[in-house]
C-alpha positions in Angstrom: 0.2 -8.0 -6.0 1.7 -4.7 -7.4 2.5 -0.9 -6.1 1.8 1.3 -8.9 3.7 4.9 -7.0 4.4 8.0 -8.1 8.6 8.7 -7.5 11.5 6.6 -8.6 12.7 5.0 -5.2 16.8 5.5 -5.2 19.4 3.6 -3.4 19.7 4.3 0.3 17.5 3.1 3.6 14.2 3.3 2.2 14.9 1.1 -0.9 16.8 -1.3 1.2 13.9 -1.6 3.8 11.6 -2.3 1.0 14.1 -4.7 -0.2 14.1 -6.7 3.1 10.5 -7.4 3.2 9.6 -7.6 -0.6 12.2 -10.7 -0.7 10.4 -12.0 1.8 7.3 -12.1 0.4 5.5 -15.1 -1.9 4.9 -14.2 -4.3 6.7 -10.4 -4.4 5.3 -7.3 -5.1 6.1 -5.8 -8.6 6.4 -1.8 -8.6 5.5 0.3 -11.4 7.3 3.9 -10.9 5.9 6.7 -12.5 7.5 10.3 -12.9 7.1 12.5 -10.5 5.2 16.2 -12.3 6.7 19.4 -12.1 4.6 22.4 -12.1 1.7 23.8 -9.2 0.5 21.3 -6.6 -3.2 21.5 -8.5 -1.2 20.3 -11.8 1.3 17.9 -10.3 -1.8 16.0 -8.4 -3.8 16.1 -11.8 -0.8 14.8 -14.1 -0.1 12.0 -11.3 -3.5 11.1 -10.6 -4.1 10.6 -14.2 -0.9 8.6 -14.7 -1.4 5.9 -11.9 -5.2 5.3 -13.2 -3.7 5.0 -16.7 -1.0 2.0 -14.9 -4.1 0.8 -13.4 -5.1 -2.5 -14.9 -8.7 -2.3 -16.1 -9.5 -5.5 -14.2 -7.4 -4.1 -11.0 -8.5 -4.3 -7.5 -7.5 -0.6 -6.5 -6.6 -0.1 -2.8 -5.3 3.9 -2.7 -2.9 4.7 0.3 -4.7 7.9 1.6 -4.6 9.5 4.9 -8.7 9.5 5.1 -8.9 5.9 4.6 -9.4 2.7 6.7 -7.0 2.2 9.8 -6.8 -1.5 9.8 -5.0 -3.3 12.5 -2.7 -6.5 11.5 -5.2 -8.8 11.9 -7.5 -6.8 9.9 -5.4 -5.6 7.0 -4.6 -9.6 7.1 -8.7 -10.8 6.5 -8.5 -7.8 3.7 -5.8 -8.3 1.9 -7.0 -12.9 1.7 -10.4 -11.1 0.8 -9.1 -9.2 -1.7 -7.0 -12.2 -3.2 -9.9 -14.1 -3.4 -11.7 -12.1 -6.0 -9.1 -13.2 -8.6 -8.3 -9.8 -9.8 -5.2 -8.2 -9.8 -5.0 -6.7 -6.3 -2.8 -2.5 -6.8 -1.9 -0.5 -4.0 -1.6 3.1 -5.4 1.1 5.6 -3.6 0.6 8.7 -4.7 3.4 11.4 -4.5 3.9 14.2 -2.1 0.8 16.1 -2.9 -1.2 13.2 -2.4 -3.8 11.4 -4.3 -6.0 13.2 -6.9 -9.6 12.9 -6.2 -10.3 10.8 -9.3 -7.5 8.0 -8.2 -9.6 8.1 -4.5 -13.1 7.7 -6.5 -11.6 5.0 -8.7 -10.6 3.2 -5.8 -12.2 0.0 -4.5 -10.8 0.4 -1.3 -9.1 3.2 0.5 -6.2 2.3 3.6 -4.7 4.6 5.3 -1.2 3.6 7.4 -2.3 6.1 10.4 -3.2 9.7 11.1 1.1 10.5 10.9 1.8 12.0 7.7 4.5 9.7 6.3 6.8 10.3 3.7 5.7 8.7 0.1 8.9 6.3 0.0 9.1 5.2 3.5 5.4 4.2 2.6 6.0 1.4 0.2 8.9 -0.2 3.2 6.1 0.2 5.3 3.1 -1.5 3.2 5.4 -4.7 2.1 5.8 -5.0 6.1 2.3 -5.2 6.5 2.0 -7.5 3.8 4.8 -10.1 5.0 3.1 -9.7 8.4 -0.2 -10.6 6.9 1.4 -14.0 5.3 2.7 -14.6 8.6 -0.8 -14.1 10.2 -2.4 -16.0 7.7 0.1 -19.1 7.8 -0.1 -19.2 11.6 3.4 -17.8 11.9 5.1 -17.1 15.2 6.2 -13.4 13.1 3.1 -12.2 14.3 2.8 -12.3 17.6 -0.9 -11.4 18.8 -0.5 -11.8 22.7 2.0 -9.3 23.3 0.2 -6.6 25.4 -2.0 -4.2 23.8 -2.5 -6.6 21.6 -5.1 -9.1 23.7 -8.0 -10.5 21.8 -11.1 -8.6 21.8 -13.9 -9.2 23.6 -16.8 -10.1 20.8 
């Protein structure tokens, strides 16, 4: 799986949150950075939209972090994410910078996921996705990491 995001993610909490559940992962992600534009928000969305879809592999299952996507619980992000795997196609979540994601990158996308209604800062978002990932493994494999009976949390009546 890869993260293909706009911004160059520097040394400090972020980075080191990312760090803690990327090396936890099997196999890890790989991140693609591009540059961040300079210039009005129409340009800079433009010039960053039409960088990530140029990263984009042709054959790329495109999930686009947006705030009008899906909210997915765990459990559901977790029969996603095996669903996506399954289709044997490289499987790209796209971050966006801080204008967000152009509307070409949103129409190119084969699925859109949105982390909740919060606005959340574009760097904090990758620590936050390779958490839900890990999570996902766990949920998959059965692991205790996950742990679905803790209140709110109670299965749902079918």
């Amino acid at each position: 799986m890869h993260i293909i995001a706009v911004g160059r993610l520097r040394n400090g909490p972020e980075a080191e949150l990312f760090e803690r559940y990327n090396s936890r992962l099997r196999p890890r992600l790989t991140v693609l950075e591009l540059k961040e534009e300079r210039g009005s928000a129409a340009v800079i969305k433009r010039e960053e939209g039409a960088a990530l879809l140029r990263a984009l592999p042709p054959d790329g299952f495109a999930v686009a972090l947006d705030l009008g996507g899906q909210v997915l619980d765990s459990e559901g992000f977790a029969g996603r994410l095996a669903s996506w795997q399954g289709l044997g196609r490289p499987v790209c979540f796209l971050i966006g910078g801080a204008e967000g994601l152009d509307a070409p990158v949103i129409s190119r996308a084969n699925y859109i996921l949105s982390l909740g209604a919060m606005t959340w800062p574009h760097f904090l978002i990758r620590a936050m996705l390779a958490e839900q990932i890990y999570r996902a493994q766990a949920i998959a494999q059965g692991h205790p990491y996950h742990r679905s009976g803790r209140p709110g949390n109670e299965p749902r009546a079918p």
